[in-house]
N, C-alpha and C positions, 0 to 999 in steps of 0.2 A: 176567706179561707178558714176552715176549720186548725184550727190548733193540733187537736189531740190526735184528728185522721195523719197529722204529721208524722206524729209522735209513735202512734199505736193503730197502722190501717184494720180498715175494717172487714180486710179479707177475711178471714177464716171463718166469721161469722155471716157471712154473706150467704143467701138463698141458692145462688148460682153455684157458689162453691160446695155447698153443702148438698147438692144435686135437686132439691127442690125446685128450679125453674130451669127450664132447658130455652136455650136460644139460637136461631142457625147460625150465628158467628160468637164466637168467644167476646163479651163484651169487656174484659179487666185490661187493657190495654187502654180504650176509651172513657173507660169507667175511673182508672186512674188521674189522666190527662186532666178530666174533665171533674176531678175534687172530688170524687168518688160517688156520683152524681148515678149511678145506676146501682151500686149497692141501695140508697135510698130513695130512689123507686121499687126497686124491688121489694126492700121492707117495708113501705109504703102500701106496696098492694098485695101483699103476703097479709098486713093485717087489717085491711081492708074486705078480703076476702074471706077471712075469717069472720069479722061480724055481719058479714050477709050481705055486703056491699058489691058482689059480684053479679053481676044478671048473666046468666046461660041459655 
């Protein structure tokens, strides 16, 4: 487990919250649960998608 997600969650900066990725269910209940495991996917492919690593 992350220390600092303890200390200081990474909600506010998160994609989701910040309206950037839409999803049909609110993920921050699971995303909690789960050591905040869907914020860092989502940052994950937020900067992945920026350097070109997305195919359309």
């Amino acid at each position: 487990m992350n220390l600092i997600y303890l200390i200081k969650p990474p909600c506010r900066k998160c994609p989701y919250t910040l309206g950037q990725v839409r999803t049909l269910k609110i993920p921050c209940p699971e995303c909690k649960a789960s050591n905040y495991s869907m914020y860092k996917r989502f940052v994950k492919n937020k900067f992945e998608g920026a350097r070109g690593g997305e195919s359309r």
